[in-house]
Steps between C-alpha positions, in 0.01 A plus 500: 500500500493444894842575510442879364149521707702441794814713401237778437338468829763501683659832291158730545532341911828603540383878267242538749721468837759730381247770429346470798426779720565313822828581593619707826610773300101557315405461852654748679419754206147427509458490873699857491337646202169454656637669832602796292193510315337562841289203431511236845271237404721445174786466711331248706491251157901477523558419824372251814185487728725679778692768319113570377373555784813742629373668125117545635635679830714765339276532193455887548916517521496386224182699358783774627794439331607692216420389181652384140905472633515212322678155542846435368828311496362172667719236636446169636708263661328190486527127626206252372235584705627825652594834402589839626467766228586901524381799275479838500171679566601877390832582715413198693636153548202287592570088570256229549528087602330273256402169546401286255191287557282259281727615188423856580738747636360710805622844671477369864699783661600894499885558564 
């Protein structure tokens, strides 16, 4: 009976990690999704204390920008704690540095 507890355990564990929305690629589409909803301070959730702060000082840029393009066709390239993803924003090729910190992947820079 321990045997299938632990079997069981480990299945939902390894259920739950797979399905997990913490990977560079939900990242970046968050982070960008909130950009192109116009919407800074949900932005500011996906990435670090100093890319959040950059946010804050163009806020009304982005207040500016043209809304609902969309995001599309994102691609990472990633290494275990870093990644450098790309997607399309409208006509647009937008990419961003992650870093991944405490488990959680992080937008840390605008390329």
């Amino acid at each position: 009976m321990n045997k299938i507890k632990t079997v069981l355990f480990a299945f939902i564990g390894i259920v739950m990690v797979s399905c997990s929305n913490n990977t560079p690629e939900a990242t970046a589409e968050a982070f960008f999704t909130c950009i192109d909803n116009k919407d800074p301070e949900c932005a500011k959730k996906y990435c670090n204390e100093k890319l959040g702060s950059f946010i804050s000082i163009f806020q009304k840029t982005i207040a500016d920008r043209k809304q609902g393009l969309g995001v599309t066709d994102i691609k990472c390239e990633t290494t275990e704690t870093t990644a450098t993803c790309s997607c399309k924003l409208g006509n647009s090729v937008k990419k961003v540095g992650l870093k991944k910190r405490a488990g959680k992947w992080l937008v840390t820079s605008l390329k």
